[in-house]
C-alpha positions as CSV (number, residue, x, y, z in Angstrom):
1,X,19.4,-7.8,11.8
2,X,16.7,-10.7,11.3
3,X,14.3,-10.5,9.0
4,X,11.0,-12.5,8.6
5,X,9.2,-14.0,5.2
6,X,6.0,-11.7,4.6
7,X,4.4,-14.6,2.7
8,X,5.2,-17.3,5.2
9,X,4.2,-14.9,8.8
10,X,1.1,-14.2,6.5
11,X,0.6,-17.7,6.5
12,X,1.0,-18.2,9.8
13,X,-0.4,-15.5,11.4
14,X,-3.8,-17.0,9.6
15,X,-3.3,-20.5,11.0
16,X,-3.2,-18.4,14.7
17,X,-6.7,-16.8,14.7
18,X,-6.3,-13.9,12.1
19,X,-8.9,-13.6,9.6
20,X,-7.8,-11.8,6.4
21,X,-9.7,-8.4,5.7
22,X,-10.0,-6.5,2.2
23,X,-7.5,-3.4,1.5
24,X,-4.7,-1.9,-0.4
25,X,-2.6,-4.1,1.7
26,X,-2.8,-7.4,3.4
27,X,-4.6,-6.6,6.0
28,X,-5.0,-9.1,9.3
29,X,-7.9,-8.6,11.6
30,X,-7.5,-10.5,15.2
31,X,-11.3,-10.9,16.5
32,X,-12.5,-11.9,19.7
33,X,-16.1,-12.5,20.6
34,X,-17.3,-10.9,17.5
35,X,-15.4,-8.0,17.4
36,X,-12.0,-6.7,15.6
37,X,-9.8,-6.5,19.0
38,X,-6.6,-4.8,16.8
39,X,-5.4,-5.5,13.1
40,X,-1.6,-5.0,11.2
41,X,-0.4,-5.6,8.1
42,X,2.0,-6.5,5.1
43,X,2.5,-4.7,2.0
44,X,1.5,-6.3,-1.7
45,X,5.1,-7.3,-3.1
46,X,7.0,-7.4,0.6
47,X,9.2,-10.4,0.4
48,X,11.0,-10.2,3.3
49,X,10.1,-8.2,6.8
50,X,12.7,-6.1,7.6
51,X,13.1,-4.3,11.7
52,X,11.1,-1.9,10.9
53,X,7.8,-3.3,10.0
54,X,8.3,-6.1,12.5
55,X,8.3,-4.1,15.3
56,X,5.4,-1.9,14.0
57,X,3.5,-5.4,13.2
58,X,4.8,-6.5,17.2
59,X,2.9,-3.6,18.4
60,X,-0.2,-3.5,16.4
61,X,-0.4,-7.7,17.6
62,X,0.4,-6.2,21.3
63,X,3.4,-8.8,22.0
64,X,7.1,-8.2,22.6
65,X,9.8,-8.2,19.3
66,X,10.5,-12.3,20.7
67,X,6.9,-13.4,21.0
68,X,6.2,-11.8,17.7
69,X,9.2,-13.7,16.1
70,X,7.6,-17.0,17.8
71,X,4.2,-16.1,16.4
72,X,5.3,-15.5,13.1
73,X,7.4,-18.7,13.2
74,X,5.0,-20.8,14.5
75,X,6.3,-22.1,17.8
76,X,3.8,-20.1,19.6
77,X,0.4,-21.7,18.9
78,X,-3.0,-19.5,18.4
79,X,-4.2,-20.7,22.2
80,X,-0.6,-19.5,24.2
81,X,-1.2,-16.5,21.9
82,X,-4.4,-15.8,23.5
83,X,-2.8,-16.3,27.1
84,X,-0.3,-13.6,26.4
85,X,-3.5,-11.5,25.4
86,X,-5.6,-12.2,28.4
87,X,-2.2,-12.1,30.9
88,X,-1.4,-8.5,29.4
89,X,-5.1,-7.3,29.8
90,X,-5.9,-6.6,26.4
91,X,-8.5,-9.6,26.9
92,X,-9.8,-9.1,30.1
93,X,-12.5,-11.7,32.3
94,X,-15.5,-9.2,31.6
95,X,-14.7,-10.3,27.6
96,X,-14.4,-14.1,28.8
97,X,-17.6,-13.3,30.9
98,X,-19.7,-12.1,27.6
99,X,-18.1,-14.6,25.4
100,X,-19.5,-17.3,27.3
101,X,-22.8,-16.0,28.2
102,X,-25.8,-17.7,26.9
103,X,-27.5,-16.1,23.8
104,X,-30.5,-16.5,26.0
105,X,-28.9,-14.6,28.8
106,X,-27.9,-11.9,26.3
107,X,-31.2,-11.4,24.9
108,X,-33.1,-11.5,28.1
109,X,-31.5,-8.3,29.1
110,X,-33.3,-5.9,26.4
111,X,-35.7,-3.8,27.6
112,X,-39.4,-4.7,26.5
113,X,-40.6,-2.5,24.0
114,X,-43.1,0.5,24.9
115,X,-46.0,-0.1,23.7
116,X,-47.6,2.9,21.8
């Protein structure tokens, strides 16, 4: 049964685009566009990442047990990561559309204030 280091996939799931959030746990929050797009976990004191919380940390980071194994290992980099997202529709073009939209564009599209 392989096992992963918690302090080392912590590590690396950081260098891929996770931003670490505040909690009872070490919790990782994956954002995109300015908004938390899913978020997992590792327990304070977990030294090693046994079956189980690997393949409840593959599914919170919406990848298969082998792509989370390359993630955590760092073969994968943050950009192929984000292909797997987009190819698997969790990213979609409409979120790549607004992502690259002008703040101008953005703003422009509020409706004028009524004037009293």
């Amino acid at each position: 049964m392989p096992v992963l280091d918690a302090k080392k996939t912590y590590q690396n799931l950081l260098s891929k685009g996770f931003k670490a959030a505040q909690g009872d746990h070490k919790y990782l929050e994956y954002y995109f566009n300015g908004r938390v797009i899913f978020h997992t976990k590792i327990s304070h004191g977990e030294k090693e990442l046994e079956d189980y919380h690997i393949g409840m940390m593959k599914r919170q980071c919406k990848l298969e047990k082998n792509e989370f194994f390359d993630l955590a290992n760092c073969p994968l980099s943050a950009s192929e990561y984000f292909e797997i997202l987009k190819k698997n529709g969790i990213i979609t073009q409409n979120d790549l559309d607004a992502a690259l939209q002008p703040i101008s564009t953005i703003t422009s599209k509020r409706k004028p204030k009524k004037k009293k």
